[in-house]
C-alpha positions as semicolon CSV with decimal commas, in nm:
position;residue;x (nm);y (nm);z (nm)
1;X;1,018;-1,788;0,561
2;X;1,324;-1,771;0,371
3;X;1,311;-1,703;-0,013
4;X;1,406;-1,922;-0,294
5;X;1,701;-1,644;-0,409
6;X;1,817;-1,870;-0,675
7;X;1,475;-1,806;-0,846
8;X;1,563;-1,436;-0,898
9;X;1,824;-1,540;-1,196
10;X;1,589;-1,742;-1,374
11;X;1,422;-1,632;-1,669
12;X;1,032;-1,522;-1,601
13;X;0,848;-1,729;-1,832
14;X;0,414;-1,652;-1,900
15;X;0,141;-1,909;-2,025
16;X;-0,208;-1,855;-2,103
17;X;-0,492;-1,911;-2,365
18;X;-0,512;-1,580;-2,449
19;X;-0,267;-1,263;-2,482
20;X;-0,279;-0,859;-2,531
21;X;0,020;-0,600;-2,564
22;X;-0,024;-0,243;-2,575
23;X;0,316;-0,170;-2,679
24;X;0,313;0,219;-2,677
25;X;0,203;0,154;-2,281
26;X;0,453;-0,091;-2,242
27;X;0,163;-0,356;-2,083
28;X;0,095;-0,701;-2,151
29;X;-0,200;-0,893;-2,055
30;X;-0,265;-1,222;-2,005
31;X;-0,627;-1,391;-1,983
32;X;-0,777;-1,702;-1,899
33;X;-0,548;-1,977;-1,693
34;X;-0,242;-1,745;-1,680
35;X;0,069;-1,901;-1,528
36;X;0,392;-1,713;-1,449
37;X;0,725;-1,958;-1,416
38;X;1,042;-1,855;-1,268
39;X;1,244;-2,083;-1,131
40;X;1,078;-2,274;-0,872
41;X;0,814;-1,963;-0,842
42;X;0,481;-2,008;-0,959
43;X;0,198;-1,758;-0,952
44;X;-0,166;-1,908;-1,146
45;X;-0,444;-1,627;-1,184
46;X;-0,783;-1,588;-1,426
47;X;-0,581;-1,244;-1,560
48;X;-0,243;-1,127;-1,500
49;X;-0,089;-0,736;-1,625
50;X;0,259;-0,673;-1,662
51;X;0,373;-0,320;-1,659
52;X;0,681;-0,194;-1,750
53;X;0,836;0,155;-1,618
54;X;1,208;0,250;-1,606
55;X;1,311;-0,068;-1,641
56;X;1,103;-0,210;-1,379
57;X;0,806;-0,466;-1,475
58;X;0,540;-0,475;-1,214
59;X;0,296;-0,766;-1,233
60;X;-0,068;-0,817;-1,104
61;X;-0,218;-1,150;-1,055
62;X;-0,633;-1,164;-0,988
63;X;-0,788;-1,481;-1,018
64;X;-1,071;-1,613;-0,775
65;X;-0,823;-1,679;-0,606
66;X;-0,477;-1,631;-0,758
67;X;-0,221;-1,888;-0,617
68;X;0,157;-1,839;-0,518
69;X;0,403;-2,145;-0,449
70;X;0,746;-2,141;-0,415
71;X;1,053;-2,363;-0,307
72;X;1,273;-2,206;-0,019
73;X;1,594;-2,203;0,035
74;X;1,528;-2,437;0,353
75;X;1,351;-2,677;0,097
76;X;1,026;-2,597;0,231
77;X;0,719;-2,506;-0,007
78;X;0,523;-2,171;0,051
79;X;0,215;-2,170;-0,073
80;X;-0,080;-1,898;-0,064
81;X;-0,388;-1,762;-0,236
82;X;-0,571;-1,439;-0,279
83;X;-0,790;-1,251;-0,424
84;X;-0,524;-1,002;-0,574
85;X;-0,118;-1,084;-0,607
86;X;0,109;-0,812;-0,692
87;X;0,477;-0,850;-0,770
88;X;0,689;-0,575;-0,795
89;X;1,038;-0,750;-0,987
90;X;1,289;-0,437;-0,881
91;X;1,173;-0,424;-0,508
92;X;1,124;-0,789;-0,456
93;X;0,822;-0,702;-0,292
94;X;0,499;-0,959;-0,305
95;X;0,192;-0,768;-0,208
96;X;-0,133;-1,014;-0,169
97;X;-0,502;-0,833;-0,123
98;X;-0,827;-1,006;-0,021
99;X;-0,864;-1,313;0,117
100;X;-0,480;-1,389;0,197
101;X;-0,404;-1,762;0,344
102;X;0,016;-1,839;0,378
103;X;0,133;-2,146;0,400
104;X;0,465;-2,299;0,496
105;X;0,599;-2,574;0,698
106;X;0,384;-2,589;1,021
107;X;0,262;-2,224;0,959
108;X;-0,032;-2,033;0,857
109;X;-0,112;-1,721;0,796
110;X;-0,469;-1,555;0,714
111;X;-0,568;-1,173;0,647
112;X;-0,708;-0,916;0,418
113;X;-0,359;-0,828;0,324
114;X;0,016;-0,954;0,370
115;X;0,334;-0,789;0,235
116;X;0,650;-1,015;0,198
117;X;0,973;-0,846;0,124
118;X;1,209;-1,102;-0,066
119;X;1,532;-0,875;-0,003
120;X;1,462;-0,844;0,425
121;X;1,290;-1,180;0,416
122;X;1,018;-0,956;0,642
123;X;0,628;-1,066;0,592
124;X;0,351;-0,811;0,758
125;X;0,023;-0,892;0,775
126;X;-0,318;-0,645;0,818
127;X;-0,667;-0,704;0,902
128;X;-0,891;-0,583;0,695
129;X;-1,127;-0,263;0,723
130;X;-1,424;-0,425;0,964
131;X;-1,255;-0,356;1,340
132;X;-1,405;-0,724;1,380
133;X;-1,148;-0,842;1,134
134;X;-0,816;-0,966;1,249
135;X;-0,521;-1,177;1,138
136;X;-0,440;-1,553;1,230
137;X;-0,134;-1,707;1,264
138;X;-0,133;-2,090;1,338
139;X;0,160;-2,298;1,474
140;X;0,118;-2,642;1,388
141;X;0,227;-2,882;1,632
142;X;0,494;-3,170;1,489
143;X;0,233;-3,442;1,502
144;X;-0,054;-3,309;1,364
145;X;-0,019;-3,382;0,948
146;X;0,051;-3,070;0,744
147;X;-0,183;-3,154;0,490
148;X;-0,494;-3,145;0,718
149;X;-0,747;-2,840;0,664
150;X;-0,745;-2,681;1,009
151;X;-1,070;-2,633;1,207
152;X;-1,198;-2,383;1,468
């Protein structure tokens, strides 16, 4: 899965219906329908926070579930969901919690947690905390269509 680099230069732009700053704390929050923009990068949650600390802004994404999609660099789309998305801007570092489902091409991913690092282009995935619990990956095969829910 190769990132969408250009996105990094972009300016981060966030909608939503309603808005909070607590300036002194250098955090913003946005409720209800909250959409971050950057580039091709889009991340849509019920509530997002954006922290700021030494110049780095850190931003958490819940939502039931929060969705990720971006554009590539190979012109693929990635695409994924969860219960909890965080972003960390300065480490290019995606973190997704609960729930996780990956998307891209003829892959998929599903786990209780999955950390993709932007700068390595290196994704790990965990099970969660029941031993029963484990992580799927799926290879599509070329003529199966993408767009069909897979069954087991």
């Amino acid at each position: 899965m190769a990132q969408g680099k250009a996105d990094f230069e972009q300016d981060i732009f966030i909608d939503s219906e309603e808005e909070w700053f607590d300036i002194q704390n250098r955090i913003a929050v946005f409720d209800k329908n909250a959409v971050i923009t950057q580039g091709t990068l889009k991340i849509t949650a019920d509530h997002i926070e954006v922290a700021e600390q030494q110049g780095n802004r850190t931003f958490t994404a819940t939502g039931t579930p929060a969705t990720y999609q971006q554009q590539l660099d190979d012109g693929s789309m990635m695409q994924a969901e969860a219960e909890t998305i965080f972003y960390d801007e300065q480490a290019q570092q995606l973190r997704m919690l609960g729930n996780v489902k990956v998307s891209q091409a003829n892959k998929e991913i599903s786990g209780a947690e999955l950390v993709y690092d932007f700068a390595t282009q290196q994704l790990r995935a965990r099970r969660g905390d029941d031993e029963n619990e484990r992580v799927t990956t799926i290879f599509r095969t070329d003529s199966k269509n993408n767009d069909e829910p897979i069954n087991r």
